[in-house]
N, C-alpha and C positions, 0 to 999 in steps of 0.2 A: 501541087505545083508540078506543072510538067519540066521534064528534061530539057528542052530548051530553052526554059525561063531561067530554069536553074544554069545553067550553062553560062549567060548573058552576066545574072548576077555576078559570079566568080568572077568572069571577066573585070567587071566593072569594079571591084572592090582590090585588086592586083598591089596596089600602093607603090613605093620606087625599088626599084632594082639594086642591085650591088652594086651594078655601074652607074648610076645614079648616087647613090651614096659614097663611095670611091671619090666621084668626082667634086662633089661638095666638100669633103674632107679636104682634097687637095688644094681645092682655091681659100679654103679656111686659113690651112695650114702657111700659104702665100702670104698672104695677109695679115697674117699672125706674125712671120720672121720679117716682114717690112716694118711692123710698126714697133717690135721688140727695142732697136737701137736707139728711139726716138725716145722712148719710154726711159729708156736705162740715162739715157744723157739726161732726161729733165730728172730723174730721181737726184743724180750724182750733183748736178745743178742744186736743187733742193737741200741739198747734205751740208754742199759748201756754202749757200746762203746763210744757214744754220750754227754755220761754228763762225762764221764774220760776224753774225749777230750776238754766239752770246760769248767773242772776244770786248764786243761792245758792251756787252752788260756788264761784263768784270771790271771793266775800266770804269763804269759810272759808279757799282757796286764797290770799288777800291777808293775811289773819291769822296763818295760819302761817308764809307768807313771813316776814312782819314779825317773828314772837317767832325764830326759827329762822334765820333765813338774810340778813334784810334787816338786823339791827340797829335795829328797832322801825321805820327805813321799807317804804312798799311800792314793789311792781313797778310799772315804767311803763307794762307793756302785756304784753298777752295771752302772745307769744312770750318773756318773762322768767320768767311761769309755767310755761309750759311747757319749760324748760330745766330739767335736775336738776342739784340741786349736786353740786358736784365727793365720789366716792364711792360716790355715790347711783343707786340704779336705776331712781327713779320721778322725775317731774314734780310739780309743785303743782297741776297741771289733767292731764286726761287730754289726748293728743295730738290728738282731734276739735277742741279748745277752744285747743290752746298753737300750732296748726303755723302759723298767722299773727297778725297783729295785727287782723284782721277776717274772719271764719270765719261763715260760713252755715252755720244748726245748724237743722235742724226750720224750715225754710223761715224764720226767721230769720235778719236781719244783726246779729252780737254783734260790740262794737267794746266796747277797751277805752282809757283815754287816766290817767296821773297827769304829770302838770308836776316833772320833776326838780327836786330842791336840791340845789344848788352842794356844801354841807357834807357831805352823808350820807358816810357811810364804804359801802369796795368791799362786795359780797354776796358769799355762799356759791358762786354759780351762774354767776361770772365777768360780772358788771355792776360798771363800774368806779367810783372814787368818784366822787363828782357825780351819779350816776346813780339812785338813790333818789327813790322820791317823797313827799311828807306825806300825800296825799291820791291817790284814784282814783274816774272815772267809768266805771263801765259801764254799755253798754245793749242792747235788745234790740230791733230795729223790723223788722214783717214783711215778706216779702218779694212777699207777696199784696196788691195794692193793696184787696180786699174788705176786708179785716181790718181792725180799726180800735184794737188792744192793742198798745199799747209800752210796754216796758218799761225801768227803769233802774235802780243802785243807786251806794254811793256808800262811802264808806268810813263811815259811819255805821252802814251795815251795815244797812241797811233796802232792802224790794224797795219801788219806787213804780210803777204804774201809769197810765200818759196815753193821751187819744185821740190823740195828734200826738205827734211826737217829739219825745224829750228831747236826742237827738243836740244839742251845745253848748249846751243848757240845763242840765244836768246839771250843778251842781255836784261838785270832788270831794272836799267833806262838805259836811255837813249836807243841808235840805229843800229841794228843787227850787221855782222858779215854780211850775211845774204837774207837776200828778200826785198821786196818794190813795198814802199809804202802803195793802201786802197784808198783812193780817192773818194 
């Protein structure tokens, strides 16, 4: 191979420069910090879709207890939902929802609380007498201190909405201090 074929070659196999590479990074980089906020809102969107949803399921999941298992009371907390009764091969919550009494679900903290009476008769699900309750708080509050969506419901069976948390504000029925019922 002569020296100028060899010469040509090199030329021709050169591939990008720094400044070529530089410059791709930056328009990367561009386009990366425009789409990052958009990203972050539909997550935080997704999180709070999340705890509305499973304020919803607790309210259905406390209803059925109640006609089914409870003797018209409900569960005192989260882990009595997720207990199947005796027979049974399912829960009243799925086990994301029932394996404690406060369970981070979708970067939310879901905590659930009902105040036993004395009277209620034993459940289905091996909760013994006394252990029933008239009423139940849940709630939802993120775990992203940006967020500013909490959520709560109540044996009312309504989801409510606050900027601050309902945590011991929450009645367990009826209409909170604060909060918008969700349509």
């Amino acid at each position: 191979m002569s020296s100028a074929s060899l010469a040509r070659t090199v030329k021709s196999n050169r591939g990008f420069t720094l400044l070529d590479l530089l410059f791709v990074i930056a328009i990367m980089g561009t386009i990366a910090s425009m789409a990052i906020p958009g990203l972050m809102r539909a997550r935080n969107q997704a999180g709070s879709a999340s705890a509305i949803a499973s304020m919803r399921v607790i309210n259905s999941a406390q209803l059925s207890y109640a006609i089914t298992c409870g003797s018209g009371f409900y569960a005192p907390d989260l882990m009595t939902l997720g207990t199947a009764p005796v027979g049974s091969i399912a829960a009243f919550v799925s086990p994301d929802l029932g394996a404690a009494n406060s369970v981070i679900k979708s970067d939310y903290l879901i905590q659930m609380t009902g105040t036993a009476v004395a009277g209620s008769p034993p459940s289905c699900n091996g909760i013994g007498a006394g252990g029933g309750a008239a009423g139940y708080a849940a709630t939802a509050d993120p775990q992203d201190a940006s967020v500013t969506r909490f959520f709560g419901t109540n044996a009312s069976g309504t989801v409510y909405e606050a900027n601050v948390s309902l945590v011991g504000s929450m009645p367990e029925a009826g209409v909170p201090a604060g909060g918008a019922p969700i349509q």
